[in-house]
C-alpha positions as CSV (number, residue, x, y, z in Angstrom):
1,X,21.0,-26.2,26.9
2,X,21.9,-26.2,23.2
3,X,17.7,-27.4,22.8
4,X,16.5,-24.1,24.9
5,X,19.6,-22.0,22.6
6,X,18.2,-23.2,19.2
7,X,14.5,-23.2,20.2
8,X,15.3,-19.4,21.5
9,X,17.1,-18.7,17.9
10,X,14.3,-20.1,15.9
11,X,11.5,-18.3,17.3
12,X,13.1,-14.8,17.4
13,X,14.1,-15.3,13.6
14,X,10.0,-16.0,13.2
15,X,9.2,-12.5,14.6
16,X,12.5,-11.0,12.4
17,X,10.7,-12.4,9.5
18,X,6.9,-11.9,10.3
19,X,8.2,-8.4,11.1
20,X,9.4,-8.2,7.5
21,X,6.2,-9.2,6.1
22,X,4.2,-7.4,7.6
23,X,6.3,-4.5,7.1
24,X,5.8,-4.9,3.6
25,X,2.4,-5.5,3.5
26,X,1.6,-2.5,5.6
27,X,4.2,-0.4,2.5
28,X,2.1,-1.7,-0.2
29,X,-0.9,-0.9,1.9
30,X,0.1,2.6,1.9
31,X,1.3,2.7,-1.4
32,X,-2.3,1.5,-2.9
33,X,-4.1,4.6,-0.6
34,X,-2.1,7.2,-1.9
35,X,-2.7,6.0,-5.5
36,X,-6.2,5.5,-4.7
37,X,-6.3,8.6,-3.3
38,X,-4.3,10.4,-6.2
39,X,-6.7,8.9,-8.9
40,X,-10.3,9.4,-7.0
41,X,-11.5,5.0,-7.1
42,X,-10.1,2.7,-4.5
43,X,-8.4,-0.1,-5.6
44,X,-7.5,-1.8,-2.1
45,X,-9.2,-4.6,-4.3
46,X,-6.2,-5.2,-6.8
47,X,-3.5,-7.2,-7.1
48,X,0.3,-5.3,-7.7
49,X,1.8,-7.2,-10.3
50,X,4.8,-4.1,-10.5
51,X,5.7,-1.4,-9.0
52,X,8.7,1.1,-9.7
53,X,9.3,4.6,-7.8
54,X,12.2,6.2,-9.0
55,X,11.5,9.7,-7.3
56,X,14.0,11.0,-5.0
57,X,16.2,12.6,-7.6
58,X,16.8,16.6,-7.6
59,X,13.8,18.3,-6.3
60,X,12.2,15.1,-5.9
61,X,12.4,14.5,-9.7
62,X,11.7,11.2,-10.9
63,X,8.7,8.7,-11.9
64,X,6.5,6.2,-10.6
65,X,4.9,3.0,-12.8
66,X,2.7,0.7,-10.9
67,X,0.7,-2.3,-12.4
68,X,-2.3,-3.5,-10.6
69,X,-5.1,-6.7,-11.5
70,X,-8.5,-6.9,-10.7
71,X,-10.7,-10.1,-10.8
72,X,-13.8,-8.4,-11.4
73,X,-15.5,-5.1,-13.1
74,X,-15.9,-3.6,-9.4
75,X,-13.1,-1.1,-10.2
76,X,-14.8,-0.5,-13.4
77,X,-18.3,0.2,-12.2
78,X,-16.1,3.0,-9.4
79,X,-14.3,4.6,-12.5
80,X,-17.6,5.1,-14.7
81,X,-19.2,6.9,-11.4
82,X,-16.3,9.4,-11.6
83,X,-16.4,12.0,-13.7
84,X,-12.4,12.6,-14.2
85,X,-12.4,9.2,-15.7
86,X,-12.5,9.8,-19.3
87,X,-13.4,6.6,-21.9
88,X,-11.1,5.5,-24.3
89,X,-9.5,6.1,-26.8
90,X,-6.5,8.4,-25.6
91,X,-5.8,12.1,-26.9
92,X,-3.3,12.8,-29.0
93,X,-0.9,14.3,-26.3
94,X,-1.5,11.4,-24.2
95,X,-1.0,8.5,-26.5
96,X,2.6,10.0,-27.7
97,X,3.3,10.2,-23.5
98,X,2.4,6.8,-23.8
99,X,3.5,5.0,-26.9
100,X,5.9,7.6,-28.5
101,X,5.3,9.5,-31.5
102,X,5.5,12.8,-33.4
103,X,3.7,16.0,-32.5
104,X,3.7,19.3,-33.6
105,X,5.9,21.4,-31.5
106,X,4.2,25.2,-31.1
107,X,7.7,27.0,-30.4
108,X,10.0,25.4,-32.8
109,X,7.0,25.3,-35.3
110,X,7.9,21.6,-36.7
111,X,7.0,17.6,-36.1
112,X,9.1,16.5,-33.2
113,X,10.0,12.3,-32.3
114,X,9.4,11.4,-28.9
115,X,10.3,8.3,-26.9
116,X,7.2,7.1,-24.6
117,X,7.4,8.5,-20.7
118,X,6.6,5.3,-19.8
119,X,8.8,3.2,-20.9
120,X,11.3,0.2,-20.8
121,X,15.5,0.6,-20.7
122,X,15.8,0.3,-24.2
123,X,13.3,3.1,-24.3
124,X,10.1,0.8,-25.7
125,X,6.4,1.2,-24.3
126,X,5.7,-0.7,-21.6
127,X,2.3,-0.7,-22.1
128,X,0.4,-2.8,-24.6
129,X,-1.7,-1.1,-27.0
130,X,-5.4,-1.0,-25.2
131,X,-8.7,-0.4,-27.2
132,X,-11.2,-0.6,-24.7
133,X,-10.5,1.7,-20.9
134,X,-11.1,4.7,-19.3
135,X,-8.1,7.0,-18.4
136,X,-7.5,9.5,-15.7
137,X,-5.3,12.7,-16.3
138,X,-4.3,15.0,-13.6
139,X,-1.8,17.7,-14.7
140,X,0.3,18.8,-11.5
141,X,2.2,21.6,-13.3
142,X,-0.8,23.9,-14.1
143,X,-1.4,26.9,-12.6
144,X,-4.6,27.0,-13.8
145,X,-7.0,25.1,-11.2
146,X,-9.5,24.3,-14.0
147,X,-7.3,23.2,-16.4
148,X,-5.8,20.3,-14.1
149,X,-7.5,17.8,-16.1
150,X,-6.1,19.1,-19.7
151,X,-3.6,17.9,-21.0
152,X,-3.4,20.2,-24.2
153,X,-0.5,21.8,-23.0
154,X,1.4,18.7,-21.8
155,X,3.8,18.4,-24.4
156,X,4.7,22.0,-24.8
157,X,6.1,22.7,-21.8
158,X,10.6,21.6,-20.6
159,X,9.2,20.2,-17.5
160,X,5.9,18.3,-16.8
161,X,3.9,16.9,-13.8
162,X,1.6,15.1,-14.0
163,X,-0.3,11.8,-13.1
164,X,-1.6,9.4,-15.4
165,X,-3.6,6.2,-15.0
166,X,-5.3,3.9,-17.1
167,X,-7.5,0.9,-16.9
168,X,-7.9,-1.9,-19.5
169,X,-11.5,-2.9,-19.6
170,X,-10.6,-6.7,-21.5
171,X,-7.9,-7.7,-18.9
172,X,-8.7,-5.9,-15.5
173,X,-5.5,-4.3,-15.1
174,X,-5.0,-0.4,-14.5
175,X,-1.4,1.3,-15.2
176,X,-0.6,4.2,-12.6
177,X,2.4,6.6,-13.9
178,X,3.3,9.8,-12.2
179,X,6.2,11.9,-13.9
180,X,7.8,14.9,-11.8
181,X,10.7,16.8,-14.1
């Protein structure tokens, strides 16, 4: 009886924890369509090595980092067939989103010091400094249907949304950040 009690035990704790995998699975399934589907390439392909969504604050304010490999240049040959995908190196607004800098702030009408978006706790880049990618920009806060994909007026605004991602060309991995302030 105690055989038939444990036996019983054991396999429903297999189907708790296949349940749990493939309950994951299935998540980061989902999460890697609705990037695909936010940056125009599929990347079903990759590999997550992070991911961080922090959303859920007021008004669903908040930020999402993702990390993803790729063994080959498949994603590479998709990004080059879409036009949104623009080839390195970064703009001005964008590399201070990404790596902190100054810029030139319109309305106070002086050089202003700003931490990366994309960032660590102690407020460092995450990001390493890439030389060869492409980059995609969507801006979520314009009005302006045609200027979704400037970002000219990122940095001069008190709240920004937008979604960036960017793929590094010499090690296969593409960065996915959305910001929503």
């Amino acid at each position: 009886m105690k055989r038939l009690l444990t036996l019983c035990l054991c396999i429903i704790l297999c189907f708790q924890f296949s349940a749990c995998s493939t309950k994951t699975q299935s998540n980061s399934e989902s999460i890697k369509k609705s990037i695909s589907k936010h940056i125009g390439i599929d990347i079903s392909a990759g590999v997550q090595k992070q991911y961080n969504d922090d959303h859920g604050g007021f008004l669903g304010d908040g930020t999402t980092y993702a990390e993803y490999c790729f063994e080959n240049n498949d994603l590479l040959e998709q990004i080059k067939n879409n036009d949104k995908w623009e080839a390195f190196p970064l703009t001005s607004n964008l590399h201070t989103v990404v790596y902190g800098g100054e810029y030139f702030d319109t309305e106070l009408n002086t050089m202003v010091n700003m931490a990366p978006h994309i960032s660590d706790e102690e407020g460092e880049a995450i990001l390493p400094e890439i030389k060869n990618g492409y980059y995609y920009f969507y801006d979520r806060h314009s009005e302006n249907l045609d200027d979704r994909y400037d970002d000219s007026e990122l940095l001069s605004r008190y709240s920004v949304n937008y979604t960036l991602a960017i793929y590094d060309c010499d090690t296969n991995i593409l960065y996915f950040f959305a910001m929503d302030t």
